[in-house]
C-alpha positions in Angstrom: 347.9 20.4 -92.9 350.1 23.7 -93.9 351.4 21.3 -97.2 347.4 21.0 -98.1 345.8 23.9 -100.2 343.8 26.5 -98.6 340.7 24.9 -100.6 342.0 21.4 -99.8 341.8 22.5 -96.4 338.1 23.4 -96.1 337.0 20.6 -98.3 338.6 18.3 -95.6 336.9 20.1 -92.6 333.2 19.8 -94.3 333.9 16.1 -95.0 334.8 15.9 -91.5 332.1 17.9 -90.0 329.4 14.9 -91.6 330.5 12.4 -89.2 331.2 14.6 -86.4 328.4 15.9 -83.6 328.5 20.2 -84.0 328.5 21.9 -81.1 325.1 22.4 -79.6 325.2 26.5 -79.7 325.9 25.9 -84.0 322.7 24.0 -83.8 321.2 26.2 -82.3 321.9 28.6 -84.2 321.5 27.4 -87.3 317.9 26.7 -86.6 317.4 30.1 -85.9 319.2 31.4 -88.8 316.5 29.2 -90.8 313.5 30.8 -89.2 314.6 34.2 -89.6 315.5 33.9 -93.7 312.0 31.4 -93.9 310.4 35.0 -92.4 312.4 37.1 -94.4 311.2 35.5 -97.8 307.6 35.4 -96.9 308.1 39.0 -95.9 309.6 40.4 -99.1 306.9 39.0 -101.7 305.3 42.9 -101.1 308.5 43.6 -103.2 307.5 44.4 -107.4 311.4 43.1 -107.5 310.1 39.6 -105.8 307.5 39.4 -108.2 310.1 40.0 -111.2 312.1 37.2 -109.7 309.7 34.5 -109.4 307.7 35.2 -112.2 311.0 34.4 -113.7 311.5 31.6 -111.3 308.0 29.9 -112.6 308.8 30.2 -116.0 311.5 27.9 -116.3 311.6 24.6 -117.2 313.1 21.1 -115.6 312.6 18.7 -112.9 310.6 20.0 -110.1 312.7 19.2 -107.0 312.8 21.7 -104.5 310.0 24.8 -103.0 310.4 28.3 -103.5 308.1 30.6 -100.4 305.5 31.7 -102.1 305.0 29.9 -105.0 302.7 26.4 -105.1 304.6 24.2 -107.3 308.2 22.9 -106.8 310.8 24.0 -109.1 314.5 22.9 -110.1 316.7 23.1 -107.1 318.7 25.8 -109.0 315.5 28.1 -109.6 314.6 27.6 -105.9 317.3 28.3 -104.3 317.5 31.7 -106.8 314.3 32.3 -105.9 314.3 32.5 -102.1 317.7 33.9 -102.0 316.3 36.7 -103.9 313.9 37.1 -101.1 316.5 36.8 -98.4 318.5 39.4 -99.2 315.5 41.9 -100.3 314.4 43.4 -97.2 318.1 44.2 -95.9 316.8 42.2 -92.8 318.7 39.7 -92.9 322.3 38.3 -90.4 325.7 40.2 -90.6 328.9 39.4 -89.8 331.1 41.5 -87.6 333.9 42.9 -88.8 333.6 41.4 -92.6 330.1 43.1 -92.7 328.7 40.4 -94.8 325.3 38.6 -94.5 326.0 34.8 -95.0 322.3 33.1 -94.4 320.5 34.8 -96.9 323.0 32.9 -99.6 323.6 29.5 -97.9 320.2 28.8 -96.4 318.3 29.9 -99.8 321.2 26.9 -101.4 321.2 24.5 -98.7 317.5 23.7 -98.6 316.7 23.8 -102.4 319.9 21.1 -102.7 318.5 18.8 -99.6 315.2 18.7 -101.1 316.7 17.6 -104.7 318.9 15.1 -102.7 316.6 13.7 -99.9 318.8 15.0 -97.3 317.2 14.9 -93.7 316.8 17.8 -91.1 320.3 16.9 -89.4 322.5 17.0 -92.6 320.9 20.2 -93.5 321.7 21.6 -90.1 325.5 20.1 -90.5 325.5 21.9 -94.2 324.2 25.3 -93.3 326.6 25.7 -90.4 329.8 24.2 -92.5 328.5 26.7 -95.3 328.2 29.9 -93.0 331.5 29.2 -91.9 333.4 28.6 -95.0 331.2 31.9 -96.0 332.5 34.4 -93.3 336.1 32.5 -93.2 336.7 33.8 -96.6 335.3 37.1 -95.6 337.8 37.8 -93.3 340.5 36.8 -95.6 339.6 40.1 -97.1 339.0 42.2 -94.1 342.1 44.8 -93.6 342.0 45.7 -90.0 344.2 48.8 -90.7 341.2 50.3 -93.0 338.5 48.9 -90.5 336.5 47.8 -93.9 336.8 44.6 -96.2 338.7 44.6 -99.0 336.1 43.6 -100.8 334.1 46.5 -100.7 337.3 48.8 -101.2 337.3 47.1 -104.6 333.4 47.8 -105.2 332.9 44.0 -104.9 329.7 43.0 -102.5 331.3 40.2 -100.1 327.8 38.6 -99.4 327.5 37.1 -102.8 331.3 36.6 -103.8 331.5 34.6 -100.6 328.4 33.3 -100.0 328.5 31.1 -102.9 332.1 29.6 -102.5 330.4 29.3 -98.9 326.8 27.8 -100.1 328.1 25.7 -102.5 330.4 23.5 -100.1 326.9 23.5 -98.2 325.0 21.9 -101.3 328.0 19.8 -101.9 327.7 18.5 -98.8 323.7 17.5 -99.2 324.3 15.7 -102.7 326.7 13.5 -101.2 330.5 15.0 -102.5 332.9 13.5 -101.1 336.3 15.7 -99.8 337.9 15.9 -103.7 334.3 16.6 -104.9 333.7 19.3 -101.9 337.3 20.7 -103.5 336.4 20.7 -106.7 333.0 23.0 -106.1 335.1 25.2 -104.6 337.1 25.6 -107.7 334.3 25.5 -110.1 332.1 28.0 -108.0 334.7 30.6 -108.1 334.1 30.9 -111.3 330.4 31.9 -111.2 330.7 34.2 -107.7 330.4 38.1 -108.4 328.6 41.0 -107.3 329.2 44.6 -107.5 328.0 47.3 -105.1 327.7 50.3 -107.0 324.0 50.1 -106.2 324.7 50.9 -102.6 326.3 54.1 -104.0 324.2 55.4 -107.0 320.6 53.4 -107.1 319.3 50.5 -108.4 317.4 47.2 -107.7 320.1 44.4 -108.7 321.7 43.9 -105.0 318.4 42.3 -104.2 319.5 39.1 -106.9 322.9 39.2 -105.8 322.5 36.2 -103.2 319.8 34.7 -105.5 322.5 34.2 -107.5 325.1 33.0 -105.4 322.7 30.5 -104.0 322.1 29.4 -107.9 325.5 29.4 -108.3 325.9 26.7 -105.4 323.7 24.5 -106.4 324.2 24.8 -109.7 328.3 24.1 -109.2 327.5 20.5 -107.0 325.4 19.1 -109.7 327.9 20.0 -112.1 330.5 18.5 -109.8 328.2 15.4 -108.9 328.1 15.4 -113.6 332.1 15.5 -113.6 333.5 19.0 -113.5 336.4 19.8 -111.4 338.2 23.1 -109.9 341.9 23.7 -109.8 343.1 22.8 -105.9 344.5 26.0 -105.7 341.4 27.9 -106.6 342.2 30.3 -103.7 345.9 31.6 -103.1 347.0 30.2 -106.7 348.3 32.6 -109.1 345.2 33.8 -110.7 343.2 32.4 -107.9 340.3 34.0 -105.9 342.6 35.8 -103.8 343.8 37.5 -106.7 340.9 37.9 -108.8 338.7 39.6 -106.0 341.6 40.8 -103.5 344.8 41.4 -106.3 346.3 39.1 -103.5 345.7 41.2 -100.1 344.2 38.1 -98.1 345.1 36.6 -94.7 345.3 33.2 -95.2 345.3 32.4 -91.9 341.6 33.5 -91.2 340.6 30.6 -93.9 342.4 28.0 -91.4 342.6 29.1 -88.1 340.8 26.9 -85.7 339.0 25.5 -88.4 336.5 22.8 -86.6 337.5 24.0 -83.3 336.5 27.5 -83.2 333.1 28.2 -85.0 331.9 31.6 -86.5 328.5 31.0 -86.5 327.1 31.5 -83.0 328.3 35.1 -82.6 326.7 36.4 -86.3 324.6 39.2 -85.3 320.9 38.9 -86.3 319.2 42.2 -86.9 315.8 42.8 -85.0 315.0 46.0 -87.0 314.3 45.9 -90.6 317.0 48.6 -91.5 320.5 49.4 -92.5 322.4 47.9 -89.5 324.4 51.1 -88.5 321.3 52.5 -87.6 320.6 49.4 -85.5 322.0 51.6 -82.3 320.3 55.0 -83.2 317.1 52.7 -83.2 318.2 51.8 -79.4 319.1 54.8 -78.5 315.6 56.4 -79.6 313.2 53.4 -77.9 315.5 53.7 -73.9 314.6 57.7 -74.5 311.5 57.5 -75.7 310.7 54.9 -72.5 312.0 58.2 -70.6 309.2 60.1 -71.4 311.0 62.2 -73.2 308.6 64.9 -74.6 308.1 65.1 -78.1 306.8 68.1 -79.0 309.8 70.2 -76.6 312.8 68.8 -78.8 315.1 71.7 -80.0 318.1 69.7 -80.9 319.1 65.8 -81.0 322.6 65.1 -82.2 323.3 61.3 -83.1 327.1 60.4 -82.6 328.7 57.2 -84.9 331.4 55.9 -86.2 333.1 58.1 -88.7 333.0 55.8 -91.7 329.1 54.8 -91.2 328.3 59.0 -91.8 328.6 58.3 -95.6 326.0 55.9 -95.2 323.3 56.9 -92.9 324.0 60.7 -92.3 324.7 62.3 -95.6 324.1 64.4 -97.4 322.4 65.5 -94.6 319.1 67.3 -96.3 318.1 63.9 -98.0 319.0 61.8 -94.9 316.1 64.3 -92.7 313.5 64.1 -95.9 313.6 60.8 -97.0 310.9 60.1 -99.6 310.5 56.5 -99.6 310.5 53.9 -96.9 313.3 52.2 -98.5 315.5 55.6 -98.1 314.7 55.5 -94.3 316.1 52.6 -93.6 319.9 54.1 -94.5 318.7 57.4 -92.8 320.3 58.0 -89.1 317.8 60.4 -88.3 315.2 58.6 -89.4 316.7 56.1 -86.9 316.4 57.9 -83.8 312.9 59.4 -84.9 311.6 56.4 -85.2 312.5 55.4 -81.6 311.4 57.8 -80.5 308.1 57.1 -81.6 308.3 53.7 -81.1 306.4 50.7 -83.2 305.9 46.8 -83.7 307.7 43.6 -84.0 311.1 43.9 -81.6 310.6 47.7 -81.3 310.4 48.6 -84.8 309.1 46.4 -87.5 308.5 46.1 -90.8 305.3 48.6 -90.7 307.6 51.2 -89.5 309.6 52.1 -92.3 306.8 52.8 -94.9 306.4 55.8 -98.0 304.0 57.4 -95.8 306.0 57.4 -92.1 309.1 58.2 -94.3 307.0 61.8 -95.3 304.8 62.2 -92.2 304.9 66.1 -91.2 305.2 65.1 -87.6 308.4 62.8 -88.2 310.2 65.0 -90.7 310.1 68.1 -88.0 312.2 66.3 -85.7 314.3 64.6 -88.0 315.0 68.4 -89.1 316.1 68.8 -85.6 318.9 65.7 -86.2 322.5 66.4 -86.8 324.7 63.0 -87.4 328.6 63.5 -86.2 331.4 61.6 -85.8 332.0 60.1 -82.0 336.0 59.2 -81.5 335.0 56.6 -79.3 332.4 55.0 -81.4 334.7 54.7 -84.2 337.7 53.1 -81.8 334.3 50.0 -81.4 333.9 50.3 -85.3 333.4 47.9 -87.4 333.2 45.1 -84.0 330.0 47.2 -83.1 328.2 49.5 -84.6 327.8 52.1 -81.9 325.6 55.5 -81.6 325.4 57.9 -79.1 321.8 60.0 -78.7 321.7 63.6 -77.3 318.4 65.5 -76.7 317.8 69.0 -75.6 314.4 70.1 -74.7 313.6 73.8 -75.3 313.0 74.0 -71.7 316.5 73.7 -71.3 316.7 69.7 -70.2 319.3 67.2 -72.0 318.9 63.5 -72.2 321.5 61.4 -73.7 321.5 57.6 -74.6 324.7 55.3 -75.3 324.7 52.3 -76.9 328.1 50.9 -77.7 326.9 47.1 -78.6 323.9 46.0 -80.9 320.7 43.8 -80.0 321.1 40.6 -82.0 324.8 40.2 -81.2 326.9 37.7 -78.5 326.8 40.3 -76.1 323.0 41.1 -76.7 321.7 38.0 -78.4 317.9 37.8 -79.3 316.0 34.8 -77.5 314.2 31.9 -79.1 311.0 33.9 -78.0 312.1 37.4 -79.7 313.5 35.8 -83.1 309.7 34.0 -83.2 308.2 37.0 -82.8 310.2 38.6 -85.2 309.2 35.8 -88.2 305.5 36.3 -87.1 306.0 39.8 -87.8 307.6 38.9 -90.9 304.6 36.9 -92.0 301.7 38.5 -90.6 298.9 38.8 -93.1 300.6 36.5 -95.0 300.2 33.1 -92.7 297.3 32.1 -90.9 298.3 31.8 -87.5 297.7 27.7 -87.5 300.7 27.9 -90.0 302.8 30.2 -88.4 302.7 27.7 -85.5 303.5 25.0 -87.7 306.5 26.4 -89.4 307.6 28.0 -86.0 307.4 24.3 -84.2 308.7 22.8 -87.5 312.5 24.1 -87.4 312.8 24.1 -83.7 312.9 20.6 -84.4 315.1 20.7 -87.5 317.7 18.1 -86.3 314.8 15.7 -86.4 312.8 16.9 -89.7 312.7 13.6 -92.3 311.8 15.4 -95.2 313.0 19.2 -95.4 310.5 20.2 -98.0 308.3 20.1 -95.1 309.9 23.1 -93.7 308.7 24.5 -97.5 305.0 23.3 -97.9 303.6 25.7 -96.1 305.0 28.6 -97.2 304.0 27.9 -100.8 300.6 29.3 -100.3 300.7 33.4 -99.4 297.6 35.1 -97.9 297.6 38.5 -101.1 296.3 42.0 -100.2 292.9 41.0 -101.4 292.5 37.2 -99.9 
């Protein structure tokens, strides 16, 4: 196929993929992957941002087709799918993708199921669509990672992978589910590279707006099929052409060859890591390291000095500036805080080890916390960084003013191929997720629902029960 386009080339592979059995770890991971962003969007309604969304969400008008969590009446399949992939994203809680460092579920699941509702699409073909859309996501990902700078083009450029390509990724995925067939799968790759964007400068200097950015990619998908299904076509080169997406996001630095590879042969979507804390995933390890020493005994109240070792390039992120990393004011700041990290270990919580009620405004400025992360200094660790960005790696030393030293390594995350999370642990992490929210008899439900999602009949199903939240006051 090298005469095909690039484009030409995935559209072919998704057409192919309808009539062809996946491999049984995609299914199975692609059922997971829709538990954990069902949990995720139940989870962020405590978000004013959530509210903002789906307030804006229920005021729109159209056909009612699809269910957004949360809210009791169905909506067009382009608000939906806005909706909950607003919700996906918000908690920073949901999937990565080693080394791209994008997070492909919360765009294509939001899309997938808001377009097999409007369609009628059954539990397998969803399945078949998520997985297709995953891959095409990360695929294009790593066109744009530069191993040399160990960090995705992408973000060099200030441009946030997830939603640039989650919705090329999520709209061959509702493509699929409307019935297009391989020219029409080609075409809403051309048209949705039109609508795809997100910038990052939020990560850097404040701001709510990342939280809509795979809202709006999952929009974007669903809105590009119908428009397809309507009549509009993309140019076939709408990748490495001229003034292609290569060139509009990358100013032409992609590997083509990570688009094609083993396409249908060798599948991405197995090894993306889910994240069993709710936190900035290069704390992920720090977290590790803080729960094996904390199940040492280590004593509390005789720490002098711990010193958390990472990667080089994650210090801008977790460990500086070092004063606001140790005092963090809100939850939200503690999730992107190192020391917090290990603190929080060390005291240990809910959920997988820490949950979502660990990372709240009040544990982010309790006394007892804040004194040890005082005692945190955040380097760089040569070898960590040689790992970086395959793992994210952290290495914990503690010093007791007694003299004693303890020190924890973890060179490979929980949630990843070499570490994966069980069936029984990513369960427990959605019933954390929706604790308060769901009454237990529909927790069950849901849970038993998309173990069986190959055999589901009606996907809006999956949705029904979630359209009904448990408030603060019920």
């Amino acid at each position: 196929m090298p005469d095909q386009t690039l484009a030409r080339q995935l559209a072919a592979f998704a057409a192919h993929a309808r009539t062809t059995p996946l491999p049984a770890p995609v299914v199975t991971s692609v059922r997971q992957r829709v538990l954990d962003i069902l949990g995720l969007c139940v989870a962020a309604h405590r978000l004013p941002t959530s509210h903002a969304a789906l307030d804006h969400v229920a005021e729109q008008g159209g056909r009612p087709q699809a269910y957004v969590v949360g809210l009791p009446e169905a909506v067009p399949a382009a608000q939906a799918a806005f909706g909950n992939g607003v919700l996906a994203h918000s908690l920073d809680y949901d999937d990565t993708h080693l080394p791209s460092v994008l997070h492909p579920s919360a765009a294509v699941v939001p899309a997938a199921l808001a377009a097999a509702q409007a369609a009628g699409a059954d539990g397998a073909a969803l399945t078949t669509a998520v997985a297709v859309g995953i891959e095409v996501t990360v695929r294009l990902g790593m066109a744009g990672y530069d191993p040399e700078l160990n960090n995705s083009v992408f973000f060099e450029h200030g441009q946030h992978a997830t939603s640039i390509c989650g919705a090329m990724g999520a709209a061959v995925a509702a493509g699929m589910l409307v019935g297009l067939d391989e020219d029409g799968l080609l075409d809403v790759l051309g048209v949705t590279a039109s609508m795809a964007a997100g910038v990052i400068e939020a990560n850097r200097t404040g701001g709510t707006v990342k939280r809509l950015h795979c809202g709006w990619a999952a929009h974007s998908a669903v809105t590009a099929a119908d428009l397809v299904r309507r009549g509009f076509t993309g140019p076939p080169t709408v990748l490495e052409g001229r003034f292609g997406f290569f060139t509009a996001f990358l100013r032409g630095e992609a590997d083509h060859a990570q688009v094609t590879d083993g396409l249908g042969e060798r599948w991405a979507v197995p090894d993306i890591f889910f994240k069993p804390y709710p936190a900035n995933h290069f704390t992920h390890a720090a977290i590790d390291a803080g729960l094996a020493l904390r199940a040492q005994d280590v004593p509390l109240d005789r720490i002098d000095h711990i010193e958390l070792r990472v990667p080089a390039a994650v210090i801008r992120t977790i460990g500086q500036p070092i004063d606001t990393k140790r005092t963090p004011d809100t939850g939200y700041q503690a999730q992107f805080s190192g020391p917090y990290a290990v603190v929080a270990g060390l005291f240990g919580g809910g959920g997988l080890g820490l949950g979502l009620g660990d990372f709240t405004d009040d544990l982010a400025r309790d006394p007892a916390r804040r004194a040890l992360m005082a005692r945190v200094d955040v380097v760089a660790d040569d070898e960590c960084t040689k790992i970086f960005p395959y793992q994210f790696p952290a290495v914990v030393t503690v010093r007791t003013d007694d003299g004693r030293t303890w020190r924890e390594e973890v060179l490979t995350n929980r949630g990843g191929p070499q570490r994966p999370l069980s069936d029984a642990e990513l369960a427990m992490k959605f019933r954390d997720n929706v604790a308060g929210r769901l009454d237990p008899d529909t927790t069950d439900q849901v849970v038993a629902a998309v173990a069986g999602l190959a055999d589901v009949t009606d996907v809006a199903d999956l949705l029904r029960p979630l359209t009904r939240l448990r408030t603060a006051t019920d």
